[in-house]
MIZAFI-499538 format. One line per 3 residues: number of its first residue (from 1); for each residue x, y, z of C-alpha. Coordinates in Angstrom, 1 decimal. Layout:
REM MIZAFI-499538
NUM> X,Y,Z ~ ...
//
This chain:
REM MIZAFI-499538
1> 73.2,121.8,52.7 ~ 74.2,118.8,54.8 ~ 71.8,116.6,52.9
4> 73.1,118.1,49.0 ~ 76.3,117.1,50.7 ~ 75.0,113.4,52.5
7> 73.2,113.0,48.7 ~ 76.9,113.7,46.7 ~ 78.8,111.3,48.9
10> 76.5,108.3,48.8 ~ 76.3,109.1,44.5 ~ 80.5,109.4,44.8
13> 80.7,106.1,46.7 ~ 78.6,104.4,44.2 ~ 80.4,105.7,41.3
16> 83.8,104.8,43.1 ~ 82.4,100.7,43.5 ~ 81.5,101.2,40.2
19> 85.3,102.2,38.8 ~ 86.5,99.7,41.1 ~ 84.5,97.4,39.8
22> 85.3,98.2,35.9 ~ 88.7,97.9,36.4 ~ 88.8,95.0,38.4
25> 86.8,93.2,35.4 ~ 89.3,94.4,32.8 ~ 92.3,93.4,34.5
28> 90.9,90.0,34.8 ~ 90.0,90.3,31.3 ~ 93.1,91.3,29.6
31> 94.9,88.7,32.0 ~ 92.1,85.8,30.3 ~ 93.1,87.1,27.2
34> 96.7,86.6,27.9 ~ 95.8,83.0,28.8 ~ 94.5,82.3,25.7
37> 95.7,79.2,23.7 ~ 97.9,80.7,20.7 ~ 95.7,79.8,17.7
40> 96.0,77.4,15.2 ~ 98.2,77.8,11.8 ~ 95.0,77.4,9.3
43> 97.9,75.9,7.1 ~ 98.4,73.3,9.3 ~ 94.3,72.9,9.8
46> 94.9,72.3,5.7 ~ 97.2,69.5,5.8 ~ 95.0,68.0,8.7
49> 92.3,67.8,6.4 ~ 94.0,66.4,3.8 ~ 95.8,63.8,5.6
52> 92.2,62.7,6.8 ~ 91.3,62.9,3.3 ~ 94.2,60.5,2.3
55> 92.9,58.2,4.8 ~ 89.6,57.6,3.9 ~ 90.5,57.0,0.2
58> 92.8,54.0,1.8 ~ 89.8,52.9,3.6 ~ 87.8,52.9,0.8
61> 91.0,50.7,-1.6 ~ 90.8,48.7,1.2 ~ 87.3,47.4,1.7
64> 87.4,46.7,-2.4 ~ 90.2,45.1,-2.2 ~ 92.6,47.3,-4.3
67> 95.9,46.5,-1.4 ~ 98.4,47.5,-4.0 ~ 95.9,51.0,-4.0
70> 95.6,51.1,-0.8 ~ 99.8,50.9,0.4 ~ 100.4,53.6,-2.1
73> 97.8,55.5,0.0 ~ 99.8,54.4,3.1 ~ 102.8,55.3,1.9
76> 101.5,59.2,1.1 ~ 99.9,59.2,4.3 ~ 103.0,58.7,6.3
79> 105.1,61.3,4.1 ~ 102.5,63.8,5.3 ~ 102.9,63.6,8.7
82> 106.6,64.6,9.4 ~ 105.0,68.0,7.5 ~ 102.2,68.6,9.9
85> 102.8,71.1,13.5 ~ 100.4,69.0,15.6 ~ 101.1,72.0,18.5
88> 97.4,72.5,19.3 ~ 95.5,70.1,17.7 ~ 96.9,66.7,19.7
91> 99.6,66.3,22.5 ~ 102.8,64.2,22.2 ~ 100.9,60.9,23.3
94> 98.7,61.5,20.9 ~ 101.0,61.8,17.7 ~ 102.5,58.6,18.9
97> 99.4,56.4,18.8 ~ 99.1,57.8,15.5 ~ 102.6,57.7,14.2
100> 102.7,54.0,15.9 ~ 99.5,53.6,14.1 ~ 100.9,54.3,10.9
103> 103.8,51.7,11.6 ~ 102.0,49.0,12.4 ~ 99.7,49.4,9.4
106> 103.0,49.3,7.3 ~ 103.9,45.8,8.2 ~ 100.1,44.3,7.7
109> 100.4,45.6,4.4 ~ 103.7,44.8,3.7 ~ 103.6,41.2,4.6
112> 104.3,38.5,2.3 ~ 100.8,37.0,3.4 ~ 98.7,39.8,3.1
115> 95.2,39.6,5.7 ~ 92.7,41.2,4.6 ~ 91.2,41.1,8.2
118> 94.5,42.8,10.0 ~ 94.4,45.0,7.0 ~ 90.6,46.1,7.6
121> 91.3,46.5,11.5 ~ 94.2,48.5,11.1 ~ 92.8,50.9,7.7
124> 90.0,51.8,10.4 ~ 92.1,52.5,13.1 ~ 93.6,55.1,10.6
127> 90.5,56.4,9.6 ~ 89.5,57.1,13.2 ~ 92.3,58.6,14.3
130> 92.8,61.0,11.4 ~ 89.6,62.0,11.8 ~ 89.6,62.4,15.4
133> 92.2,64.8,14.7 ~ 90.3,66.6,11.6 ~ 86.9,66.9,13.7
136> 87.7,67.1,17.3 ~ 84.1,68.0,19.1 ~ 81.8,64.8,16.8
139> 84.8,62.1,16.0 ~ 83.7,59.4,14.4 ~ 84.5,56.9,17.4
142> 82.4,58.3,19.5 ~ 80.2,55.8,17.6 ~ 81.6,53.4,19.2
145> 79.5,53.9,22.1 ~ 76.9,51.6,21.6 ~ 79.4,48.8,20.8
148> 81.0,49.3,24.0 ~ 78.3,49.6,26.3 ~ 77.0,45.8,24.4
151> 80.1,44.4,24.7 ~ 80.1,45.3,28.7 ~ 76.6,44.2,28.9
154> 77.2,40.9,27.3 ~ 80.3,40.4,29.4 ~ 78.2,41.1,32.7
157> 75.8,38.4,32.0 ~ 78.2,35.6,31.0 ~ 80.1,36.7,34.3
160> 76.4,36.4,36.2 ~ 76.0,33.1,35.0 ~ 79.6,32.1,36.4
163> 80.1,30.8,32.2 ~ 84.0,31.3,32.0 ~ 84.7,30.5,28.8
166> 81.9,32.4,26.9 ~ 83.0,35.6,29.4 ~ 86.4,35.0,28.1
169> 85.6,35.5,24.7 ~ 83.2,38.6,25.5 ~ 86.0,39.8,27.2
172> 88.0,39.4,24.1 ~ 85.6,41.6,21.6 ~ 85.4,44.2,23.9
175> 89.3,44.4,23.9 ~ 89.4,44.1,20.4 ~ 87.0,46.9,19.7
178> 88.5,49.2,22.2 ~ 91.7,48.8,20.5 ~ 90.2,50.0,17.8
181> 89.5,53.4,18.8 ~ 92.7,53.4,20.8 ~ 94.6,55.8,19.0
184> 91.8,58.1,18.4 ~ 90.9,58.2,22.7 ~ 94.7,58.7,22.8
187> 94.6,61.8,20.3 ~ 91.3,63.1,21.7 ~ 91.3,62.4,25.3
190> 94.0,63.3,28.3 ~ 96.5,60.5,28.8 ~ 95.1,59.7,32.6
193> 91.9,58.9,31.2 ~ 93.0,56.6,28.4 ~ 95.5,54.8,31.3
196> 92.3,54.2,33.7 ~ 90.8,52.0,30.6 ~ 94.0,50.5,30.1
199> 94.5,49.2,33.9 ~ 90.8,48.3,34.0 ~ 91.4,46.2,30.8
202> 94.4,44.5,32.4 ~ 92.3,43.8,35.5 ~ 89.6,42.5,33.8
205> 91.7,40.2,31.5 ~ 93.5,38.4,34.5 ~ 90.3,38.0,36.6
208> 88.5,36.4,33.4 ~ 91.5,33.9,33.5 ~ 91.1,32.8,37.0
211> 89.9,29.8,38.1 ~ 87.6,29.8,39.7 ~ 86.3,33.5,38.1
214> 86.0,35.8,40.9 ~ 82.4,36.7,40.0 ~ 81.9,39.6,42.5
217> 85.5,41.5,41.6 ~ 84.9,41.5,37.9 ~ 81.5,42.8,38.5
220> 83.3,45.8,40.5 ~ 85.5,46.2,37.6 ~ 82.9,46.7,35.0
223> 81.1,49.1,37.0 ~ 84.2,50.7,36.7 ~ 84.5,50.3,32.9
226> 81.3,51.7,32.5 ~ 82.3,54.9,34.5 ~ 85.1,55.2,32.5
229> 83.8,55.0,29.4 ~ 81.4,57.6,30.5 ~ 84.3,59.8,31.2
232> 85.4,59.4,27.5 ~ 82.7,59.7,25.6 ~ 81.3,62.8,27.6
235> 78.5,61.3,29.1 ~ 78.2,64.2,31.5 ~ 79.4,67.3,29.8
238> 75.9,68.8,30.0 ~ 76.3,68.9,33.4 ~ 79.7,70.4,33.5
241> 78.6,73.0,31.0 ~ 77.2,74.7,34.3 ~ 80.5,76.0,36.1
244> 80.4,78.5,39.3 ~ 80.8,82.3,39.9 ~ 84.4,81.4,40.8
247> 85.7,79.1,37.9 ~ 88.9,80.5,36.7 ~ 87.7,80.4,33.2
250> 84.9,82.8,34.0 ~ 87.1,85.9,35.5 ~ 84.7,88.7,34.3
253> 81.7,87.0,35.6 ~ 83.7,87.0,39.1 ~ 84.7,90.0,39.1
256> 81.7,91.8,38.3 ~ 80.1,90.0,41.0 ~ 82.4,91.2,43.5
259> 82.5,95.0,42.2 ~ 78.7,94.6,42.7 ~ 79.0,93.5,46.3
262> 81.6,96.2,46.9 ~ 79.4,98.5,45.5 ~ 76.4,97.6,48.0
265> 78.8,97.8,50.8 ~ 80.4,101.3,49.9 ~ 76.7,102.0,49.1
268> 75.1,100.9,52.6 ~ 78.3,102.7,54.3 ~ 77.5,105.7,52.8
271> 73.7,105.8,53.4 ~ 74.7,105.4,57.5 ~ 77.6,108.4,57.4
274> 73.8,110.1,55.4 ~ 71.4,108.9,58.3 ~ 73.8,109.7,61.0
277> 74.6,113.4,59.7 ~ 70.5,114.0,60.1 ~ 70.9,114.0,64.0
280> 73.2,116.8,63.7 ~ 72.2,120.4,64.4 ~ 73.6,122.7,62.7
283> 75.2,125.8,64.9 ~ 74.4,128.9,64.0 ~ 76.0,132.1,64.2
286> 75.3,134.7,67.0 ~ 75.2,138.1,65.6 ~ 78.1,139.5,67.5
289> 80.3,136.6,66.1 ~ 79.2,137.4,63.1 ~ 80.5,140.6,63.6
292> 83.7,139.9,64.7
//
């Protein structure tokens, strides 16, 4: 009898852990749930696309020379915006750079000298950025990559050599290039990652100008370029990808875990009350008790 009862308690534990550990799981899941970004208005995802789609036809007016084309483009392109919830899809620094974007484009193309090389620059940094708000895991600057990384390279070596003037004028393509894709790391990326590249730029451009170049600190500060840029074009997300039994984004996972490890303990608490009832006699009644 004592063992049928030793057996139930140690299959009752188990089954209380296991409750416990159900509902524990749940709660954390419904409170995920509740955490839950509030979805995106697919009409809004509609005029994204077709504000992206506006741009690209002003890119391509652009590059064949149609301006007039291209400023009517422009000029639809701007009305669009004041139409579009960007709650979701970019934060507030990011519809500035592209709003900012938008204004700056407006006087290269409303200039009594019209140049067609501010014109190209600034139709691409459209282009980017309304895509980068269109296709937010593949943008298209994260072509820019390779351009980067050359420009960095090139800069190092003229810096090596201790040749001033040609590291000057690195310097200056790798600025122009990153200004670029600006408004599209602005959109696509948190403010306090875009601000590291900006200070490193600034840092950069006055130790360039310095006579004589500090060789060794601008070396320091393109090793820190470089880890920036890795920070912004992902370099390491496959390693992130792997998070730990307690990331808060991963509640059930956590939670199961520790219903498991309550269950063992319940478990192995009940299995001692089981081995310790076995040294127990059981008394049995006399007869004349019995008869009382």
């Amino acid at each position: 009898m004592f063992l049928g009862r030793a057996v139930r308690g140690i299959a009752v534990t188990f089954l209380l852990g296991l409750v416990l550990c159900v509902l524990v799981a749940c709660g954390a899941s419904s409170r995920s749930v509740g955490q839950v970004s509030k979805p995106i208005d697919p009409a809004q995802v509609e005029r994204i696309t077709f504000l992206n789609q506006i741009a690209e036809e002003m890119y391509t007016l652009t590059m064949s020379g149609q301006i007039p084309e291209a400023r009517n483009k422009l000029i639809q392109l701007s009305d669009q915006i004041p139409k579009i919830s960007f709650e979701g899809i970019t934060s507030i620094e990011g519809l500035n750079a592209l709003t900012e974007t938008v204004t700056e484009a407006k006087r290269v193309y409303n200039a009594v000298n019209y140049s067609p090389t501010d014109g190209q620059v600034a139709v691409a940094k459209i282009r980017l950025a309304t895509d980068a708000l269109s296709h937010k895991n593949q943008p298209m600057w994260l072509q820019y990559d390779k351009v980067l990384r050359n420009d960095s390279q090139l800069l190092s070596q003229q810096v090596k050599a201790n040749k001033q003037q040609e590291a000057i004028a690195e310097f200056s393509k790798l600025s122009q290039h990153i200004a670029i894709i600006h408004p599209s790391l602005t959109i696509s990326r948190d403010a306090g990652s875009v601000e590291k590249l900006d200070s490193i730029l600034v840092f950069l451009r006055t130790q360039v100008n310095t006579k004589p170049m500090p060789i060794k600190q601008i070396e320091g500060g393109i090793d820190h370029l470089n880890q920036v840029l890795d920070e912004l074009f992902m370099k390491h997300k496959d390693a992130l990808a792997y998070v730990p039994l307690t990331d808060p984004k991963q509640p059930i996972i956590w939670s199961l875990s520790m219903g498991v490890i309550i269950i063992g303990v319940l478990s192995y608490v009940g299995w001692q009350m089981y081995q310790s009832g076995r040294h127990i006699v059981p008394v049995k009644q006399t007869k004349e008790s019995e008869n009382r």
